[in-house]
N, C-alpha and C positions, 0 to 999 in steps of 0.2 A: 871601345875597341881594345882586344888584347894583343900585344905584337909578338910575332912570334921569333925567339931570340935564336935559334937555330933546328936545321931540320936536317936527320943524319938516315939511310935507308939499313935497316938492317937484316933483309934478306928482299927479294926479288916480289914482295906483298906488303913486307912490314916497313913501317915508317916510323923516327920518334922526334916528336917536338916536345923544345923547350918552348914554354908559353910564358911572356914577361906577365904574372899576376898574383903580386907581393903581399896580398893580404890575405890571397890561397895559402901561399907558399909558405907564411908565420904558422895558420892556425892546424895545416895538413899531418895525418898522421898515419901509421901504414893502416890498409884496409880498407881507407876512403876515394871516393871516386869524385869527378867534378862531370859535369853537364854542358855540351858545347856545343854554339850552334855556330855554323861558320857566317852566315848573314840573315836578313829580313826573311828570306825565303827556305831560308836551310832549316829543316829536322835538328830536336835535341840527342844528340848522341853523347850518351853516358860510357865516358870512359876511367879507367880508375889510376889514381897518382901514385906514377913510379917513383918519382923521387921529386924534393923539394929545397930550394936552397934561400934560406928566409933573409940570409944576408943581401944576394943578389937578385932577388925575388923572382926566380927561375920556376916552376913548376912544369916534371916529366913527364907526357904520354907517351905512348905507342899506341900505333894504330895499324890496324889489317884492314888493308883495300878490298872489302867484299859487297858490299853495296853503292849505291847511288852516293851518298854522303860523302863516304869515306873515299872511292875512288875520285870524286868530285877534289876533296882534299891534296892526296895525293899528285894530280892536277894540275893545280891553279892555287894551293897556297906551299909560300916557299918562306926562307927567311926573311926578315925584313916587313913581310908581310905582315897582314891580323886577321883575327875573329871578332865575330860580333861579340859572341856570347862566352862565357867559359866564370860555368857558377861551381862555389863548390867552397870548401868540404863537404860534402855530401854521407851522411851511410854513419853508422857505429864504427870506431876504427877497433885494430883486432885486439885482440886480449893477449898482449905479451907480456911474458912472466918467464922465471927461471922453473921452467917444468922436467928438466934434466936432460933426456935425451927423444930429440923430435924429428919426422919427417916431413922434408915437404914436397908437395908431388907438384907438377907444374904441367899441362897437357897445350901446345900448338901456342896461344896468344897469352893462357891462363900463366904463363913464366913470367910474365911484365908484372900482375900484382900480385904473383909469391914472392919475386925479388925481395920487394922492398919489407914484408913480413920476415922472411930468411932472415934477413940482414938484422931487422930489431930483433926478433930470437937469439941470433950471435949474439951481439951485443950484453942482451940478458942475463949473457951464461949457459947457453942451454950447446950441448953437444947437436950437429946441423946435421942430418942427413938429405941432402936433393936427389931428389928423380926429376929430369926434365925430359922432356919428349915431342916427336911430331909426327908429320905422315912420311917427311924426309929433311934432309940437309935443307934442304933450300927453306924450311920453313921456322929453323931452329933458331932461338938467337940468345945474347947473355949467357952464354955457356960460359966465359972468363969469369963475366962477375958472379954468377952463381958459384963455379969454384973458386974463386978468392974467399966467402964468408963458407962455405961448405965443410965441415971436416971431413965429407965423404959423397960424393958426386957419382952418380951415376945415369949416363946418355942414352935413350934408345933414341930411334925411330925405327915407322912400322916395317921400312923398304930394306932396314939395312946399311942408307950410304953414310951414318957414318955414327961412332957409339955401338952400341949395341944392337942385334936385329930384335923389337918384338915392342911389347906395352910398355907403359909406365907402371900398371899395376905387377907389371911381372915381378922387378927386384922387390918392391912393395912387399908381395907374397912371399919372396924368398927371406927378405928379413925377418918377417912376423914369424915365418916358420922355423927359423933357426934358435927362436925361444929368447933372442936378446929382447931385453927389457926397453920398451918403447911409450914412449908416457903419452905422446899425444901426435895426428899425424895432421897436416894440414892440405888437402888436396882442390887444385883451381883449375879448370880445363871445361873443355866439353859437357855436358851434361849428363852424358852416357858417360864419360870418364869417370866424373865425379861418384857418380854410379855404384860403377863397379868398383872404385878404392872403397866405396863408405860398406859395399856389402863382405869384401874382402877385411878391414878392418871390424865389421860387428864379429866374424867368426873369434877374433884374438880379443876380443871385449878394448878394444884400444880407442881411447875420445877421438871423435873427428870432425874437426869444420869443412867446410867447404864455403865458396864463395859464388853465391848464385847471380849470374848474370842474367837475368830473367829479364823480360821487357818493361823498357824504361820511358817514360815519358817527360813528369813534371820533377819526378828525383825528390819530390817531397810527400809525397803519399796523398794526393790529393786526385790522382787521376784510377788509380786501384790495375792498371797495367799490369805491376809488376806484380800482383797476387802472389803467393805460392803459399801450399800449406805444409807447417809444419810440427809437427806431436796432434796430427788432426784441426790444429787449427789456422786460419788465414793469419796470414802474414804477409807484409810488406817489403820485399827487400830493401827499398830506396830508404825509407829508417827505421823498420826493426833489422836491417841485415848490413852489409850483405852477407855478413855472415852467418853461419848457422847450423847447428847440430846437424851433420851429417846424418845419423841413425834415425833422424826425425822428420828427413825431408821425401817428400813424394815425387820421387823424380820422375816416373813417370806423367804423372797430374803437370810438373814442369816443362817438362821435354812436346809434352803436347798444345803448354799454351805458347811455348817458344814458337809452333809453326804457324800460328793464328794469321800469320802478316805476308807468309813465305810469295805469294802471289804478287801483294801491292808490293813488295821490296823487288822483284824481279819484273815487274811493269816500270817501275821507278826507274832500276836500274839500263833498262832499254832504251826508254825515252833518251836517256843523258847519253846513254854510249851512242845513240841515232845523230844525237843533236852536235855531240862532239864530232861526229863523222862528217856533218853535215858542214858544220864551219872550217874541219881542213879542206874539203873539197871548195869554198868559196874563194881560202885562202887560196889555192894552188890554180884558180883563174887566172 
């Protein structure tokens, strides 16, 4: 059992726990994800490490209440609490280098593991540029520490309430267009997001990863879920990835095995919200 050393809400969906598991937390590096199951009964849900503190053996998620699992999570595990499962390092971590001046895009949940990429690119030496983004305020979060390691930050959402009105790939486009010299751009969001920064960056010939969150099962390549092809060939995110030449990846090939589940994850998610309804109404007897 992992216990979980604190649980902070960081917007009105998103949730982050510190999870006590000290031998994550030594060998963890930016880019890498860990695999969690909350008990006997729970789904592996591969989530990726925000940050890791090897002294106090801390290792940081964040998590978005959108299905069964996750809202189960947010729930019924608090501090003090545990998980059954929580494997990991998981994945290739990213390739940081002093590549001079970088962007990194961040779309809705995709900000949690640009963070901690951001942060070692600083570190590096590399000049930071951030785009972070959502569908509104209420979904955005890390803006402080994205600008703490940022030399240049910039806010949308889609609505307007607060940053800028419009995309992430907007300032994206505005910068490549203005000719300054951008060595490499790292873009983590939606699938559609990633998308449109990787086609947006082929026109300016500019390198670009992306980090594919594609479906995850055993997180060691042994169940072939997480498929995706890449320069026409299969690939694995869980360890050839998750990262991966944007200009090479099939987004659309991705985007359509992402929905393979869309059905059983909203029958799942029913059941639980039925059965949770069902126990306050017994409690309020």
């Amino acid at each position: 059992m992992y216990t979980i050393l604190s649980k902070m809400t960081l917007s009105s969906q998103i949730r982050e726990y510190v999870i006590e598991a000290p031998e994550v937390a030594r060998a963890a590096k930016p880019g890498q994800f860990i695999v969690l199951r909350l008990h006997e009964r729970g789904e592996r849900i591969p989530l990726t490490i925000v940050d890791a503190d090897p002294q106090a053996g801390g290792v940081t998620i964040v998590v978005q209440e959108v299905g069964k699992s996750t809202r189960e999570m947010g729930d019924h595990f608090h501090a003090g609490g545990s998980v059954l499962d929580f494997a990991g390092p998981l994945g290739v971590p990213s390739e940081i280098e002093n590549y001079g001046t970088v962007i990194c895009v961040g779309g809705g949940l995709g900000i949690a593991p640009l963070y901690p990429i951001a942060r070692g690119l600083k570190k590096a030496g590399n000049t930071v540029i951030g785009i972070i983004g959502a569908r509104s305020k209420d979904l955005l979060f890390y803006i402080d520490r994205m600008d703490a390691i940022c030399d240049e930050l910039h806010v949308m959402t889609d609505d307007g309430s607060t940053g800028r009105k419009g995309f992430t790939v907007d300032p994206l486009r505005e910068i490549l267009s203005s000719r300054r010299k951008i060595d490499r751009v790292w873009a983590i969001g939606p699938a559609i997001m990633m998308k449109v920064c990787a086609e947006v960056t082929r026109e300016f010939d500019v390198p670009t990863v992306v980090s594919l969150n594609s479906i995850m099962i055993d997180g060691t390549g042994m169940c072939g879920g997480c498929r995706v092809e890449v320069g026409g060939e299969a690939k694995f995110a869980c360890v050839d990835g998750p990262e991966f030449d944007a200009h090479k990846v099939n987004f659309d090939l991705l985007m359509s095995r992402q929905s393979f589940y869309h059905e059983e994850e909203r029958c799942a998610l029913d059941r639980y919200l039925a059965a949770e309804k069902e126990k306050e109404q017994r409690e309020d007897r």
